[in-house]
Every structure is written in structure tokens, then in C-alpha cells.
C-alpha positions as CSV (number, residue, x, y, z in Angstrom):
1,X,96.1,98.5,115.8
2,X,95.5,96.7,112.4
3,X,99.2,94.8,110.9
4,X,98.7,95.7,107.1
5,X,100.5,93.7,104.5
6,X,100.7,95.5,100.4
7,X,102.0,93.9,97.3
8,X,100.9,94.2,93.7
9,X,101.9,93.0,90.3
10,X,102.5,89.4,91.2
11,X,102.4,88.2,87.9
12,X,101.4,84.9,88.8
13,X,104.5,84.4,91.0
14,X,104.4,85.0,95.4
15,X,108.6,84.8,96.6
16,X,108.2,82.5,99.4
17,X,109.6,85.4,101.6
18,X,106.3,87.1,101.4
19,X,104.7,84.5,103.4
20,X,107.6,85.2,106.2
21,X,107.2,88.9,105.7
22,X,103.5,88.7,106.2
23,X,103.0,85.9,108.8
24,X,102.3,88.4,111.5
25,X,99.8,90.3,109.3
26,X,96.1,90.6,110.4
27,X,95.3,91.7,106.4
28,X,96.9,91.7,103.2
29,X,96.3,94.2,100.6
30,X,97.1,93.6,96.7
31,X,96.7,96.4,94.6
32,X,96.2,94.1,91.1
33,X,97.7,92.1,88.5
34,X,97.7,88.8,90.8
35,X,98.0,87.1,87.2
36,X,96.1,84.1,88.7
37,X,93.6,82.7,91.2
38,X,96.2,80.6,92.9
39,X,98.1,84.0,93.9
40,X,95.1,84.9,96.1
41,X,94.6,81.4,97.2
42,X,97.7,81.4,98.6
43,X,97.7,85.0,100.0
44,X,94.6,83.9,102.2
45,X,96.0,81.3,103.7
46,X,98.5,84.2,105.4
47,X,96.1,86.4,106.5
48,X,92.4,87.9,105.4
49,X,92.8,89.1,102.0
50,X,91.8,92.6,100.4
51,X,92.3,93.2,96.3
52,X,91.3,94.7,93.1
53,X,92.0,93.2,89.9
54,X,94.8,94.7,87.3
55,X,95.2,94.7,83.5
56,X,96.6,91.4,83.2
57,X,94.0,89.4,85.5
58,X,91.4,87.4,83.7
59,X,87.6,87.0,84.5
60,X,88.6,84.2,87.5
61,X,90.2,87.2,89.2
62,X,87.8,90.0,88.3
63,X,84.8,87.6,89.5
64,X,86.6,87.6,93.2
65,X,87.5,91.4,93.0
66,X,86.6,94.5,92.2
67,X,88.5,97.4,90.1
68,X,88.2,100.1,93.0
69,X,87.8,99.4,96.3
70,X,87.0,101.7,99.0
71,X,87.0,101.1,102.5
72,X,87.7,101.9,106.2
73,X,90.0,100.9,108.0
74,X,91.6,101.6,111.4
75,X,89.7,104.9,110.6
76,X,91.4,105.2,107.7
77,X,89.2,106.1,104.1
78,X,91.1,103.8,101.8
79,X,90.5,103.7,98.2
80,X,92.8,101.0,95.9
81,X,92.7,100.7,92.5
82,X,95.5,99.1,90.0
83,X,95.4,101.8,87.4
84,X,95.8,105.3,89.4
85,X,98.8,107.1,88.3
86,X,100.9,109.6,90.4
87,X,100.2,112.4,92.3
88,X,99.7,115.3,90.1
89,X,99.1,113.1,87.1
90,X,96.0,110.9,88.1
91,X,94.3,108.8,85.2
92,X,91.4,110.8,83.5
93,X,88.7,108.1,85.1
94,X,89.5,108.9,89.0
95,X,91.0,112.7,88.8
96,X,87.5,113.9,89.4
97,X,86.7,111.2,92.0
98,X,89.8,112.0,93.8
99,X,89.5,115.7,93.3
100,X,86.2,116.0,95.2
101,X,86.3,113.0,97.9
102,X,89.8,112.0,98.3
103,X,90.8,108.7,100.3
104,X,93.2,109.5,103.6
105,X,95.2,106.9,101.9
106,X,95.3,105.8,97.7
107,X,96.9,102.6,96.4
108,X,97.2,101.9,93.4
109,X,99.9,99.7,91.6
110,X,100.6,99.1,87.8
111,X,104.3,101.3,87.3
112,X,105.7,98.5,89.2
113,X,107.6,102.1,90.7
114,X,107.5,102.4,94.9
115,X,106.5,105.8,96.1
116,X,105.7,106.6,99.5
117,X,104.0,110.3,98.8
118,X,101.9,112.9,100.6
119,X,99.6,114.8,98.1
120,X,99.2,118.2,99.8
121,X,96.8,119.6,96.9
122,X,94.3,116.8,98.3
123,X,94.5,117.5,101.7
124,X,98.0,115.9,102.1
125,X,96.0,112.5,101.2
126,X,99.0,109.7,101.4
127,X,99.7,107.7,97.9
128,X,100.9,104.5,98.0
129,X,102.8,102.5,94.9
130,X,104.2,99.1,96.5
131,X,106.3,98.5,93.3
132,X,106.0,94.7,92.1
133,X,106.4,92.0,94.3
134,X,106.8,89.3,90.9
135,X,109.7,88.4,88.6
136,X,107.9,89.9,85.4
137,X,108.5,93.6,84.4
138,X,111.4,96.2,84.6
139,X,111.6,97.1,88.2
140,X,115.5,96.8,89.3
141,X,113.8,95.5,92.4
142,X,110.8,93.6,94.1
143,X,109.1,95.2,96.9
144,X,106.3,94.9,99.1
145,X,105.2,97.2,102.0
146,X,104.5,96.3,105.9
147,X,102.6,99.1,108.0
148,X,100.3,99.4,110.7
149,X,97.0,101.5,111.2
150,X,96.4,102.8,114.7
151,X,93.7,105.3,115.0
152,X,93.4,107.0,111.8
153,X,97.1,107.2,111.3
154,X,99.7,104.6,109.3
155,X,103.0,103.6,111.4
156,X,106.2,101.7,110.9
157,X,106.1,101.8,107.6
158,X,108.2,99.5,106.2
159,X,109.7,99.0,102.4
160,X,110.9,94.9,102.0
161,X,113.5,94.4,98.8
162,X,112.5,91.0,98.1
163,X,115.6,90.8,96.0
């Protein structure tokens, strides 16, 4: 069973309760806009780091990451992206993508909105939006995710207010 860790739109700031949150982690997952190098730095030192780079990063970020990322793990087909939109409403550059391959599971951040969401019209594919884990934006609240993958399937999902 893999511990996951997911944040995303940092802004250039990490809450010292992340760090607490994610001790226990065996990955962490940001879903983009670190808003500097130093965010990952410091994100490694938790745990083994997984990203993509967001709107706001500059070129140190987008040399370390990629803008989708794709992946297995735990037996779960992962695909993470910053810009993805909602279910139902994808952005026009992944719709077809995620219409005729979808991911078990697709992160994405940018809203700075959490949802937790099933898409039953691609094969009940779960969508993940951790909301913004920095100070900058309009979100009433920071949030960051804690789950596990065990076999193909994500447990204990948990939703941390970092307020």
C-alpha cells in the first residue's frame, strides 16, 4: 500500500503543517503552480516528489516537470495535469485524450476549488481537485489531500483544512 500526499497551487508558500501532514507519506503529488523551485525542494525532503508545472511556474520549474504526467501507481493509471477543468467540462486540449484513454484517476489543480468526483461517462474515472494549499487566490480555505493506494483502489481519503 502506497501513503499518497496532494497539494497544488502553493504559490510560492508550503504551511509548515504540510510537512506534519505528510511526514508519513511514501510520495507527494503537486498538481502545479509551485511558484518556485524552493517549494519542491522542500517537498522532497518529506517524501519522493511527483509534479507538473502550472501557469504561474517559470522555466526553473518547467525544466524539473512536465505539463502532464501519466503514470502507474499501486495499479492505478494516473494522469495529472494543472489545467484540466471539471468533469463534464474538460479543457479543449485533453477532452479527446480523456475521452478515448481515460486515467482510473485525473488530477488536476488550477480552480483552487476541492472536488472529490466520480465521472461515470468515463468509466466512473475518479477526478481529483486538491484546492490550494498557498495563501494567494480566493479559496475561503487551504486544503491538501491524504490517501492511500492499495491494489488498484484509493482508501482513507482524507481532506486537511490547513486553515
Amino acid at each position: 500500500m502506497l501513503k499518497i500526499g496532494l497539494l497544488s497551487d502553493t504559490h510560492n508558500y508550503l504551511d509548515p503543517a504540510v510537512k506534519e501532514h505528510f511526514s508519513d507519506r511514501d510520495e507527494i503529488w503537486h498538481a502545479g503552480d509551485f511558484g518556485s523551485v524552493k517549494i519542491a525542494d522542500e517537498l522532497e525532503e518529506i517524501a519522493p516528489l511527483k509534479g507538473v508545472y502550472g501557469n504561474i511556474d517559470g522555466q526553473d520549474i518547467r525544466n524539473r516537470f512536465p505539463l502532464h504526467l501519466r503514470f502507474n501507481s499501486g495499479g492505478v493509471d494516473v494522469w495529472m495535469t494543472h489545467i484540466g477543468g471539471i468533469p463534464g467540462r474538460y479543457c479543449i486540449p485533453i477532452r479527446d485524450e480523456l475521452t478515448t484513454n481515460p486515467p482510473s484517476l485525473f488530477i488536476c489543480g488550477h480552480s483552487h476549488i476541492l472536488k472529490v468526483s466520480r465521472d461515470k461517462e468515463l468509466g466512473n474515472m475518479i477526478f481529483i481537485n486538491p484546492g490550494a494549499a498557498g495563501r494567494q487566490g480566493f479559496q475561503q480555505n487551504r486544503t491538501i489531500l491524504r490517501f492511500s493506494v492499495d491494489q488498484g483502489v484509493l482508501k482513507n481519503m482524507e481532506v486537511i483544512l490547513l486553515d
